[in-house]
RODO-2510 file (C-alpha; in nm, 4 decimals, decimal comma):
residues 458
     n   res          X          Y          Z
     1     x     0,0000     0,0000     0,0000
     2     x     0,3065     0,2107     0,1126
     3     x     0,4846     0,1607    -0,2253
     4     x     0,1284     0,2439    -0,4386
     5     x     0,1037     0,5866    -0,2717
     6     x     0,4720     0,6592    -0,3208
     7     x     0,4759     0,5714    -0,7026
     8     x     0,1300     0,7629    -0,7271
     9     x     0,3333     1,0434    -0,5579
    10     x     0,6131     1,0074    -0,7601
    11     x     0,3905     1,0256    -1,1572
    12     x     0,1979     1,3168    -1,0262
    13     x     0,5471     1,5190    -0,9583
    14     x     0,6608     1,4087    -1,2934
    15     x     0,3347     1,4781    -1,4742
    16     x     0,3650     1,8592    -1,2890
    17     x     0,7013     1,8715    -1,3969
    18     x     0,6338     1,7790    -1,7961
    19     x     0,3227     2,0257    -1,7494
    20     x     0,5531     2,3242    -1,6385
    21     x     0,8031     2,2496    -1,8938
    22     x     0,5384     2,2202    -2,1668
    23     x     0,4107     2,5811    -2,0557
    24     x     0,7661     2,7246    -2,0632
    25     x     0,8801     3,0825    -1,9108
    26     x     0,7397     3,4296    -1,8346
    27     x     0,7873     3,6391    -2,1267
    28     x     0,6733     4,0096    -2,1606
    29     x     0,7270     4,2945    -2,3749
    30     x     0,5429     4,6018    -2,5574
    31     x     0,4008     4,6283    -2,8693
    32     x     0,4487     4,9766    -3,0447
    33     x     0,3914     5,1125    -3,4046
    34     x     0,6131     5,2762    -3,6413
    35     x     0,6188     5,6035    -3,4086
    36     x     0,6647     5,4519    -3,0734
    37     x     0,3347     5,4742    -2,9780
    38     x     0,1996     5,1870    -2,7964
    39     x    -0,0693     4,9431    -2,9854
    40     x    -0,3796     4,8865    -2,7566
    41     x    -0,5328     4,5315    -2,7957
    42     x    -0,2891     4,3616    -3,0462
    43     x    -0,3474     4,0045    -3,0161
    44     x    -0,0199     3,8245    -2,9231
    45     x    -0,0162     3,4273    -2,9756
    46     x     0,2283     3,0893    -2,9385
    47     x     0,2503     2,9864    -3,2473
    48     x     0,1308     2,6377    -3,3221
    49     x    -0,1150     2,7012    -2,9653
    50     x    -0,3923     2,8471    -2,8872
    51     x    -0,2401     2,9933    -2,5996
    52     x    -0,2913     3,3737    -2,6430
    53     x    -0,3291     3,7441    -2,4487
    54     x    -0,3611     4,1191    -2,5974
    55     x    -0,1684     4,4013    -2,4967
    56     x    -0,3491     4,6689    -2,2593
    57     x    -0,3596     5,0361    -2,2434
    58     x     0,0215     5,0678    -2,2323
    59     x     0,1200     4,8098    -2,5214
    60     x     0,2211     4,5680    -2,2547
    61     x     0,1187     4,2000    -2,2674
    62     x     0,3067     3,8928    -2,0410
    63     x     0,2610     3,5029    -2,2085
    64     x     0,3877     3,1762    -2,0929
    65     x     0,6082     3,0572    -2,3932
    66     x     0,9001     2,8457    -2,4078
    67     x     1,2197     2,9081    -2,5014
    68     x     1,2638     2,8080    -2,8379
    69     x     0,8582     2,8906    -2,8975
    70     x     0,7217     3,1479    -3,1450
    71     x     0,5392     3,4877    -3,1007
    72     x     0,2930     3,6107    -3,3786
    73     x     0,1503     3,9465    -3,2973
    74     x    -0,1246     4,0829    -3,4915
    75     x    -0,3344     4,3866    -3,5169
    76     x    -0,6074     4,5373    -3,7656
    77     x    -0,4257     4,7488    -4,0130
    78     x    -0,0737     4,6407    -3,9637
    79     x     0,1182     4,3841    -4,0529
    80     x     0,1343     4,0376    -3,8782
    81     x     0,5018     3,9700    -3,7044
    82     x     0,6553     3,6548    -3,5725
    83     x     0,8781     3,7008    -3,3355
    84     x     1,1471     3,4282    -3,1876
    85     x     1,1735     3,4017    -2,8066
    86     x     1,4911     3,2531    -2,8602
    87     x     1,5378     3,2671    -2,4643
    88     x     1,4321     3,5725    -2,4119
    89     x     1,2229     3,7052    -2,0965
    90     x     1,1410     4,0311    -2,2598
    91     x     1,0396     4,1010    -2,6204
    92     x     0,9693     4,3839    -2,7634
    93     x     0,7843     4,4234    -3,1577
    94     x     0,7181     4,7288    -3,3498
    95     x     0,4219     4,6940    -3,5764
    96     x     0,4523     4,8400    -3,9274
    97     x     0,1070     4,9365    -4,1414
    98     x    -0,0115     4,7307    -4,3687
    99     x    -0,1182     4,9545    -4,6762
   100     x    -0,3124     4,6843    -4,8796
   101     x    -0,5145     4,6551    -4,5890
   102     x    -0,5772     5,0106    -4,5262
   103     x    -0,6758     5,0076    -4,8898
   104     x    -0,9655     4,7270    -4,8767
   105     x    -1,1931     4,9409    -4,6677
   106     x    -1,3965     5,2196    -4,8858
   107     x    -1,6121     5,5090    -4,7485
   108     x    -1,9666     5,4932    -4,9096
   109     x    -2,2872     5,6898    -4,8353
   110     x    -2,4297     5,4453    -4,5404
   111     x    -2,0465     5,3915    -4,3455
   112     x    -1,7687     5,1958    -4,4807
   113     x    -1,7369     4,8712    -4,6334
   114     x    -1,4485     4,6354    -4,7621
   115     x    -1,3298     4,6685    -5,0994
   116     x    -1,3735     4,2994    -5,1942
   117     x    -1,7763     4,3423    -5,0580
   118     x    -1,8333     4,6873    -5,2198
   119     x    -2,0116     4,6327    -5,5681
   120     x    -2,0212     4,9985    -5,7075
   121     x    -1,7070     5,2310    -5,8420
   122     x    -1,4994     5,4030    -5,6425
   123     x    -1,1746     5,5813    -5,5754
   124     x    -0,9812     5,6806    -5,2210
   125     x    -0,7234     5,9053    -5,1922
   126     x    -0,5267     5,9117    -4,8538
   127     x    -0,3867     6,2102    -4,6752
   128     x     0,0057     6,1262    -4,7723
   129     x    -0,1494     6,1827    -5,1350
   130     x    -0,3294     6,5432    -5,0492
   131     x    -0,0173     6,6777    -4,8945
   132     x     0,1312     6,6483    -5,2089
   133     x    -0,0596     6,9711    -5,3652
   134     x     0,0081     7,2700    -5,2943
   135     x    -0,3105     7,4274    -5,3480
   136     x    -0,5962     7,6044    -5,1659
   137     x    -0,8785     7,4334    -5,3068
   138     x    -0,9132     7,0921    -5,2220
   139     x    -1,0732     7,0087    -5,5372
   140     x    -0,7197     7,0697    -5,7545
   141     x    -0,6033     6,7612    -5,5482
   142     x    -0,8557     6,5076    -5,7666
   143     x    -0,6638     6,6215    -6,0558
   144     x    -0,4662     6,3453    -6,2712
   145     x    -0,5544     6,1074    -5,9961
   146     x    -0,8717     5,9550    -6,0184
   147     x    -0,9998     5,7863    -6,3532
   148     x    -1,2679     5,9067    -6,5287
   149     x    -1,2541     6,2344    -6,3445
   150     x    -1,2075     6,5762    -6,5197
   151     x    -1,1534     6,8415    -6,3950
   152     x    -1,0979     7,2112    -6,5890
   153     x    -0,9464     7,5511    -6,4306
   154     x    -1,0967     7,8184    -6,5942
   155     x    -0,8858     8,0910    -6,4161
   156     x    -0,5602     8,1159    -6,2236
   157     x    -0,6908     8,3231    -6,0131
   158     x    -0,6427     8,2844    -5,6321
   159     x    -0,9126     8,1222    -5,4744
   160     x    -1,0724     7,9849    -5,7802
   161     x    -1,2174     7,6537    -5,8339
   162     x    -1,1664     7,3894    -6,0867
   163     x    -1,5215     7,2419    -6,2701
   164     x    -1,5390     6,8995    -6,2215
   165     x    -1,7153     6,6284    -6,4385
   166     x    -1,7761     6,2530    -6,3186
   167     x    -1,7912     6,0465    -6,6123
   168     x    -1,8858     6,3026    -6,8247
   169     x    -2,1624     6,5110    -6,8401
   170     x    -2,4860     6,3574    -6,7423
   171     x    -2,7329     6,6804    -6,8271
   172     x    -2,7899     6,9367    -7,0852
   173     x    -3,0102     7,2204    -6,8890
   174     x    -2,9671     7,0861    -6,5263
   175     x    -2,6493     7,0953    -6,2915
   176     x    -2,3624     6,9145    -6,4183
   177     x    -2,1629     6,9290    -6,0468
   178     x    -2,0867     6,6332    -5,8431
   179     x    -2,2315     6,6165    -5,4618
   180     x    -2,0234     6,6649    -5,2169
   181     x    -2,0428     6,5127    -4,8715
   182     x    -1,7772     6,6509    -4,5670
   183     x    -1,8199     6,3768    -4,2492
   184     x    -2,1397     6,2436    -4,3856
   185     x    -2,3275     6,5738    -4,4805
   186     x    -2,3816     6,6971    -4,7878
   187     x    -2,1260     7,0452    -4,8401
   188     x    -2,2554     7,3407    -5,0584
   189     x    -2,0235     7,5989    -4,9173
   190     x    -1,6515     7,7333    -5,0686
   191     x    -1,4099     7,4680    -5,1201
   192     x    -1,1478     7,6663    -5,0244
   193     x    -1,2689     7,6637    -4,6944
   194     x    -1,1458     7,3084    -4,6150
   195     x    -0,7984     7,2431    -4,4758
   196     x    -0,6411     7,0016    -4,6928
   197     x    -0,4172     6,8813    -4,3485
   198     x    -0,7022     6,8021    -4,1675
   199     x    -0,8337     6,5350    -4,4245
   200     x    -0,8106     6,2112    -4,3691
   201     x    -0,9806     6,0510    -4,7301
   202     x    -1,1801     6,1666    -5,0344
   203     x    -1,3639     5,8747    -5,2111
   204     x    -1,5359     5,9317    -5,5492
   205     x    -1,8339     5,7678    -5,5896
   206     x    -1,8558     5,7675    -5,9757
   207     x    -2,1816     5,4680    -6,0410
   208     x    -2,5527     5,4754    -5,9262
   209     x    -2,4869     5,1834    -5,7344
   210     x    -2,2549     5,4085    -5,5386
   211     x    -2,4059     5,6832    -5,4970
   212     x    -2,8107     5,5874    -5,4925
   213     x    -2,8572     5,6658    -5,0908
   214     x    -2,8502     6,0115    -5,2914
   215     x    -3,0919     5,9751    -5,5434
   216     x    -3,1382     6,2897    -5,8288
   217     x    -2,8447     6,4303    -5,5992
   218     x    -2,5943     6,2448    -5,6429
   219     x    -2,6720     6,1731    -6,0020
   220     x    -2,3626     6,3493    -6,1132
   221     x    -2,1408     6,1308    -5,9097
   222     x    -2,0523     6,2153    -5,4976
   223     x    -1,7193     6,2931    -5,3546
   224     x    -1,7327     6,2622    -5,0087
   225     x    -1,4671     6,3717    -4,7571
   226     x    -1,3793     6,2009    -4,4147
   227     x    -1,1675     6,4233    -4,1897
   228     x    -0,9268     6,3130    -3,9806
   229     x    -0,9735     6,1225    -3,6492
   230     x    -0,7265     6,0526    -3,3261
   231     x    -0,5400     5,7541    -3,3704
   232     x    -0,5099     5,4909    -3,0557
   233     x    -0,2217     5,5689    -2,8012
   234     x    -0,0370     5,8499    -2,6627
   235     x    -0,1547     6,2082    -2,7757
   236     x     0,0081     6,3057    -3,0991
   237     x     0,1245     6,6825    -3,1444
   238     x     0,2168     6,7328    -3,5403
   239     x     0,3661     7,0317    -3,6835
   240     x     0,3714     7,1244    -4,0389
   241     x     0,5446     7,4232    -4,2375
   242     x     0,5550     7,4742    -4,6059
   243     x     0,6849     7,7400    -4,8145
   244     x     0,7155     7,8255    -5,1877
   245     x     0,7067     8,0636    -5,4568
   246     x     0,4431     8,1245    -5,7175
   247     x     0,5705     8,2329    -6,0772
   248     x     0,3954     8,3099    -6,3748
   249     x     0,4011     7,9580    -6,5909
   250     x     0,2760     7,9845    -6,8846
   251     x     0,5407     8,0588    -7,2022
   252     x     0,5198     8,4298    -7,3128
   253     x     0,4902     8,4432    -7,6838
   254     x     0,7929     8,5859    -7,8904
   255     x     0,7170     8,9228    -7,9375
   256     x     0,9537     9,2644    -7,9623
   257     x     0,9843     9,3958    -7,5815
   258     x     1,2662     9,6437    -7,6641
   259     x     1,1430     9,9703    -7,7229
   260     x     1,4453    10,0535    -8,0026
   261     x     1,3505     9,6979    -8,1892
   262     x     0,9837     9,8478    -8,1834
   263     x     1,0765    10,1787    -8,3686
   264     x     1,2665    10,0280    -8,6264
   265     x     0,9875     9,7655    -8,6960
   266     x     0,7360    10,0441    -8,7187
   267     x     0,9596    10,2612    -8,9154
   268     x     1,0084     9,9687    -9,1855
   269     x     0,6113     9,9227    -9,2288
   270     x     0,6403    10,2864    -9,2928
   271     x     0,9108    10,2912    -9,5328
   272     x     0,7418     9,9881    -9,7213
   273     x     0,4611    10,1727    -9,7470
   274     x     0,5909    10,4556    -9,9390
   275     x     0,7947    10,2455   -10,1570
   276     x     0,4545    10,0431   -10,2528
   277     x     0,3234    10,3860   -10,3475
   278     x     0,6027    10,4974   -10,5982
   279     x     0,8174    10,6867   -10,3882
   280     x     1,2383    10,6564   -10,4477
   281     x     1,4254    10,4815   -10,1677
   282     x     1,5721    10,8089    -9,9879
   283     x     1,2089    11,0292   -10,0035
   284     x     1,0552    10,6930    -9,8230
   285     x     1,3149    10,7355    -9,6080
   286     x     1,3370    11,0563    -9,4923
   287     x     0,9128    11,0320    -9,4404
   288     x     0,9378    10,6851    -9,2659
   289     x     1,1584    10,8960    -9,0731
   290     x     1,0260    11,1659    -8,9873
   291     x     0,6675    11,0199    -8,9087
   292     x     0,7485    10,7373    -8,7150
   293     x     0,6840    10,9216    -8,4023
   294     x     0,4232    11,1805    -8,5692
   295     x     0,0302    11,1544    -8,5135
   296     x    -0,1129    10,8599    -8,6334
   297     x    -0,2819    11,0813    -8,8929
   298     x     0,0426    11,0419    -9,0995
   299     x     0,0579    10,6583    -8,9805
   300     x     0,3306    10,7231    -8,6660
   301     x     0,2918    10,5964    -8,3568
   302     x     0,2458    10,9536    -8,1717
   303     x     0,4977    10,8928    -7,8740
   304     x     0,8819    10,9258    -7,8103
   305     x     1,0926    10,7885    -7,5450
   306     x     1,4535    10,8760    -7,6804
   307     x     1,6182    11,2122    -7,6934
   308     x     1,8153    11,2399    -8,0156
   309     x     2,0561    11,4973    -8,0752
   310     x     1,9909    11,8063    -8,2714
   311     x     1,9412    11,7782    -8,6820
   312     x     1,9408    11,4123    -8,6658
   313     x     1,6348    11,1593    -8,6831
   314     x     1,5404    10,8416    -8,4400
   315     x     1,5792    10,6136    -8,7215
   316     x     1,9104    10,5904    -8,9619
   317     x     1,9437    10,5505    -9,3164
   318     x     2,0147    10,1366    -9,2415
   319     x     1,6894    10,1330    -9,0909
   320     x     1,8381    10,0715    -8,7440
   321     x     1,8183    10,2771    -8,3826
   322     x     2,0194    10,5803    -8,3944
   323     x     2,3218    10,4787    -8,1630
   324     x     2,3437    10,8505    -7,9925
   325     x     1,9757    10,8272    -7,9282
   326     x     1,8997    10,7857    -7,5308
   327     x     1,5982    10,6728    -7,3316
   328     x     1,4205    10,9370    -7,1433
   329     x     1,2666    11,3103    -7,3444
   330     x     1,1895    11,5406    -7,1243
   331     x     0,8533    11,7462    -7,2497
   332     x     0,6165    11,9861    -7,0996
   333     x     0,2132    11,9565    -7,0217
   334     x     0,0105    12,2374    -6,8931
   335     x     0,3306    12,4168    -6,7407
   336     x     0,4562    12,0603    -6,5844
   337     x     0,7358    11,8963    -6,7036
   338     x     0,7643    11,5128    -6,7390
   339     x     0,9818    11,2543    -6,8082
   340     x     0,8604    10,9911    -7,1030
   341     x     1,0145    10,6436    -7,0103
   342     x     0,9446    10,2995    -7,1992
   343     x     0,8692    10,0447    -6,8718
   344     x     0,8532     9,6368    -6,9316
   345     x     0,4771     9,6081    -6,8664
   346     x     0,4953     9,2124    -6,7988
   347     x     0,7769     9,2887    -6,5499
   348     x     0,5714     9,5448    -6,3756
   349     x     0,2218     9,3059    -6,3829
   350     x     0,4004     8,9519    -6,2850
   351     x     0,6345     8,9519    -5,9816
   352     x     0,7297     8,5824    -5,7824
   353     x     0,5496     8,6127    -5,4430
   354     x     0,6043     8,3624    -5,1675
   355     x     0,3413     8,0946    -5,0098
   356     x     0,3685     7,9881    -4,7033
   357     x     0,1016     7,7780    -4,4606
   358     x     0,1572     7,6383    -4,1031
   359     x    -0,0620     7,3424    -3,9753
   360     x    -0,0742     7,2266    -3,6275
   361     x    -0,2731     6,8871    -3,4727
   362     x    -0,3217     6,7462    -3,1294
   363     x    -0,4789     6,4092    -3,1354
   364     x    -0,5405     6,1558    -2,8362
   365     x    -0,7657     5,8664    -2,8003
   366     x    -0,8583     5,5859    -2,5466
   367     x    -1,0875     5,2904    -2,5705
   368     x    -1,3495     5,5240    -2,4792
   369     x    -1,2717     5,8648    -2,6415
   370     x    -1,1318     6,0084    -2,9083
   371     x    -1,0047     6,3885    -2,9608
   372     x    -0,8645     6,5903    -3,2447
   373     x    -0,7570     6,9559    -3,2899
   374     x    -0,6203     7,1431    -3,5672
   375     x    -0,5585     7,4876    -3,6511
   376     x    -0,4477     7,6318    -4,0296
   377     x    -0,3012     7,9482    -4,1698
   378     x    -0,2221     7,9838    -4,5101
   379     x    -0,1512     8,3268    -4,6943
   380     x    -0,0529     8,2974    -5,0631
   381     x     0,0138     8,5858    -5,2261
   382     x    -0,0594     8,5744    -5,6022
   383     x     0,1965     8,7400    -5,8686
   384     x     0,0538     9,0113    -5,9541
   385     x     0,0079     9,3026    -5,7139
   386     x    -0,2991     9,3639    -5,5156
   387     x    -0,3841     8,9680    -5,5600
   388     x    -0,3646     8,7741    -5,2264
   389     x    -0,5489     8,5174    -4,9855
   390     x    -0,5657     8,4430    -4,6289
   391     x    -0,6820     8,1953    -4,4192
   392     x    -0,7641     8,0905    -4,0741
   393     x    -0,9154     7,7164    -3,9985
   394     x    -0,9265     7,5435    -3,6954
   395     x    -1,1249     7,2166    -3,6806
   396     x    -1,2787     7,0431    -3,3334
   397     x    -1,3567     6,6537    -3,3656
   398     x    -1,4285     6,4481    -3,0354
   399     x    -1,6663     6,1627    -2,9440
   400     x    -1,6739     5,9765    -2,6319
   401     x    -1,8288     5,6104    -2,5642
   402     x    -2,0286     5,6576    -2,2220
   403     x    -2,2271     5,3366    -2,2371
   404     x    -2,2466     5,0313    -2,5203
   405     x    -2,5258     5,1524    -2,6647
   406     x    -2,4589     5,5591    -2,6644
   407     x    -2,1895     5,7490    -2,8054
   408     x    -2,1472     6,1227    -2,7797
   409     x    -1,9627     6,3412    -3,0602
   410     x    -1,9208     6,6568    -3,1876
   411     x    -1,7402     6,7661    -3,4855
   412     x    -1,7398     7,1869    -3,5585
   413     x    -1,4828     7,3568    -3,7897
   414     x    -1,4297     7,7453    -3,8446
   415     x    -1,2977     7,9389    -4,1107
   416     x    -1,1863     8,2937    -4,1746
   417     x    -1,1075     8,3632    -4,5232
   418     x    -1,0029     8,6670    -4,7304
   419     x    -0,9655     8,7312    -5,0766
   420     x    -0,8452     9,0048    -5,2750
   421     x    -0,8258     9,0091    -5,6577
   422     x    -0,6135     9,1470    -5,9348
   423     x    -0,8539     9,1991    -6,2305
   424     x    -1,2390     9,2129    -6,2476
   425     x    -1,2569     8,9522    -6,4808
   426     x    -1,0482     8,5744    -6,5589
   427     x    -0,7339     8,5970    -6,7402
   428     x    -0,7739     8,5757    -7,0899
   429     x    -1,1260     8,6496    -7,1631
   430     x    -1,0297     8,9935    -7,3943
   431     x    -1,2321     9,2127    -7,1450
   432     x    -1,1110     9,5707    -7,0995
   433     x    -1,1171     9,4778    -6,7105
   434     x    -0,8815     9,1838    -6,7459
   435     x    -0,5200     9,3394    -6,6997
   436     x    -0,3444     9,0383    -6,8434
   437     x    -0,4944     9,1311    -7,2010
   438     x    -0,4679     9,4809    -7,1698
   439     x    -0,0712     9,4075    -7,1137
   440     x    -0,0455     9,1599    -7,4218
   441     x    -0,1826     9,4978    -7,5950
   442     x     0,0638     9,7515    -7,4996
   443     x     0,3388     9,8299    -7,7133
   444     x     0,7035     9,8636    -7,5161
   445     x     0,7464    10,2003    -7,5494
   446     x     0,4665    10,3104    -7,3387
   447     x     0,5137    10,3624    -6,9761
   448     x     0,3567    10,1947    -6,6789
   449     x     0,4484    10,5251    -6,4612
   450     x     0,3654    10,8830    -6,4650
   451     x     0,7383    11,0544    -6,4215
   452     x     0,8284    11,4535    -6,3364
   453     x     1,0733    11,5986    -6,5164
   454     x     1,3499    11,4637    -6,3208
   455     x     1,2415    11,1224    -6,3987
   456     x     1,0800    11,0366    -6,0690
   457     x     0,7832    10,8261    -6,0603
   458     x     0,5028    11,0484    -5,9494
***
C-alpha cells in the first residue's frame, strides 16, 4: 500500500514537472507602431497554440512561452510579425502598417465597407497623397488622380475653383456638379474653406450603385470627404510648415519687348509703305523717318521715349536705332514737365510672391474617447500686385463612448477667409477689365508710370 502511494506520488510530480516544462517561461514585452506609440489590444499568440493574451492600455502583454517557442503578434491594419523568443524574458515588436489593408476598406454613403464586398465604383485618396498639392482648393487635389474624373481651371486666379465632371456630363439644362459630402453631410459651401491637413480621405463615388442613398443628388457622381480622427495611443502633437514661390508659368509668346527693336519695326512698315506707293528709296526714307513718331494721322505711332541729338532723326538711313539716341525726353504739359520712359509692362504686372502655410494637430484617443484639434493658416500671395489670400481654420472633432449603446460626438470647424483680386474679370477672356490682355496689348514704349521731369515716378 506504502509503495502504491509513493509511485502515485512520484507520476503526479513528474506529470507537474512535464506540465511546467510544456508551458515554458514568463515572457513580456510592448508592442508599439512605427512612431513609438503603444498598440492597444494587439493580439499576441504561441505559435502552433492556442495559448494567447492582448496588450493593454500601455502596449504591454506577459505570455507563458518556451524558449525556443514562437510569437505572432497581430493587429487590424498592420502587418502580422513573428517574433522568436529565442530565450528571451522580454520582447519587444514594433508593428509596421499594412497599406493593402488600409486600402480594402472604402467610405460609401451608409459607413464603410471592404473593398472585396463593395459592388459599385470608387476611388480613395489618402492624406500622404493630399499633402502632395500645394493648393488652396481641395478640389485641384482630384486632378490626374482619379480615372474618369475631369476636372478644368478656368482661371488662375487665387481662390478659384476647378469644374469637375464625373464620367462626363450627365445633363444638358440641369447641374452638371458632383455632390459633395464633408463627415457624412452633404457640403454646398466654398471649397477653399477646407484644410487640406485636416483630411483624412476623399472617395469618389462615380456609379448609381454608389451613390443611390442620394438619389437625383448624387446623379452626377458624390465625392465625399472624411476628416481626420485621433489615432489609438499616446496624444500626438504634429507640426507642419511649407513654403514656396508662385511664378507666372505659362510661355510668353515671342514678341519685340525692346522699345528701339519696336521703332525700327514700325519705321520699316512705314518705309514699305511709301515704296509700294512709288516713292524713291531716300524720299521713303526721310518720311518713314520723320513720321514714325508723328500723329497717327500720318501713320506714326504719336509717342517718343529717346532724346536724339539736334538735326538728326530716331531712325538711320540702315533702318536701325540711332546709336546717340537715349531713353528718357523730357517734355512739358500744362506748365509741368515730365519725363517719357518705356517700362517692361509684364515685369511690372508679374512679380514671384512667396506661399507659405503652417498646420498644427493634437490628437489623443482611449478605448473610450477620441479627440482631435487642428488649426491652419495659409496666406498665398498671387503674382501680380494687389492679388492675395488668407486663411484661418481650426477644426474640433471628439466623441466619447459613455455606455455600449450611446456614443457622444461633436465635430465643428471654423474658417476665416479673405480674398483680394487682381482683375475684375479671368485671365484671358479679352475684357477691358482683365489686366493680363490689356498688357499683351501695350506696345514697349509706353510707360507703366507717370514721371516729373526729373524722372521720378510720381
Amino acid at each position: 500500500m506504502v509503495k502504491k502511494v509513493v509511485l502515485s506520488m512520484v507520476a503526479t510530480l513528474l506529470l507537474g514537472c512535464f506540465g511546467a516544462f510544456a508551458q515554458g517561461q514568463r515572457v513580456t514585452g510592448t508592442v508599439t507602431d512605427e512612431t513609438g506609440s503603444p498598440v492597444i489590444g494587439a493580439a499576441v499568440v504561441v505559435e502552433g497554440t492556442t495559448r494567447g493574451t492582448s496588450t493593454d492600455l500601455a502596449g504591454y502583454f506577459e505570455i507563458a512561452a518556451s524558449a525556443d517557442a514562437n510569437l505572432v503578434v497581430s493587429y487590424l491594419g498592420y502587418q502580422t510579425q513573428t517574433v522568436a523568443v529565442a530565450g528571451r524574458t522580454v520582447v519587444d515588436v514594433t508593428l509596421v502598417p499594412d497599406s493593402e489593408q488600409i486600402e480594402e476598406v472604402v467610405v460609401q454613403a451608409f459607413g464603410v465597407a471592404k473593398k472585396e464586398a463593395f459592388t459599385g465604383s470608387a476611388s480613395t485618396i489618402k492624406s500622404d497623397e493630399l499633402v502632395k498639392t500645394q493648393s488652396s482648393s481641395v478640389a485641384n487635389a482630384l486632378s490626374g488622380k482619379v480615372a474618369g474624373l475631369q476636372t478644368t481651371q478656368g482661371s488662375g486666379s487665387l481662390g478659384s475653383e476647378p469644374t469637375i465632371r464625373i464620367r462626363g456630363i450627365g445633363s444638358i439644362n440641369a447641374g452638371n456638379d458632383p455632390l459633395w459630402v464633408v463627415d457624412g453631410v452633404p457640403y454646398e459651401g466654398d471649397l477653399n474653406n477646407l484644410n487640406m491637413a485636416d483630411i483624412e480621405t476623399m472617395t469618389v463615388l462615380k456609379d448609381a450603385a454608389s451613390n443611390a442613398l442620394y438619389g437625383a443628388r448624387g446623379a452626377n457622381g458624390v465625392i465625399m470627404v472624411t476628416t481626420k480622427r485621433a489615432k489609438a495611443g499616446d496624444a500626438r502633437v504634429n507640426f507642419d510648415a511649407k513654403w514656396g514661390v508662385n511664378m507666372a508659368a505659362r510661355q510668353l509668346y515671342d514678341y519685340t519687348r525692346e522699345p528701339g527693336e519696336y521703332y525700327e519695326m514700325h519705321y520699316t512698315a512705314l518705309k514699305n509703305k511709301y515704296l509700294f506707293d512709288g516713292m524713291d528709296a531716300a524720299t521713303a526714307h526721310n518720311m518713314a523717318a520723320t513720321n514714325v513718331t508723328g500723329s497717327a494721322a500720318v501713320g506714326g505711332l504719336g509717342y517718343n521715349v529717346y532724346t536724339v541729338p539736334e538735326g538728326q532723326t530716331l531712325i538711320g538711313s540702315n533702318g536701325k536705332l540711332n546709336p546717340n539716341a537715349t531713353m528718357g525726353r523730357k517734355f512739358s504739359y500744362n506748365g509741368q514737365e515730365y519725363t517719357a520712359v518705356a517700362d517692361d509692362w509684364y515685369d511690372e504686372l508679374y512679380d514671384p510672391a512667396l506661399r507659405q502655410e503652417y498646420n498644427l494637430s493634437v490628437a489623443a484617443a482611449t478605448e473610450k474617447s477620441n479627440f482631435f484639434a487642428s488649426f491652419g493658416y495659409l496666406n498665398n500671395t498671387g503674382i501680380t500686385d494687389g492679388s492675395n489670400m488668407q486663411r484661418y481654420t481650426a477644426r474640433l472633432r471628439a466623441d466619447y463612448q459613455a455606455k455600449k449603446w450611446l456614443k457622444m460626438g461633436g465635430n465643428m470647424s471654423y474658417t476665416n477667409f479673405n480674398w483680394n483680386g487682381a482683375s475684375s474679370s479671368n485671365e484671358g477672356d479679352g475684357s477691358t477689365g482683365d489686366v493680363f490682355a490689356a498688357v499683351g496689348d501695350q506696345a514697349p514704349i509706353y510707360p507703366v508710370f507717370i514721371r516729373d521731369g526729373e524722372g521720378n515716378i510720381m
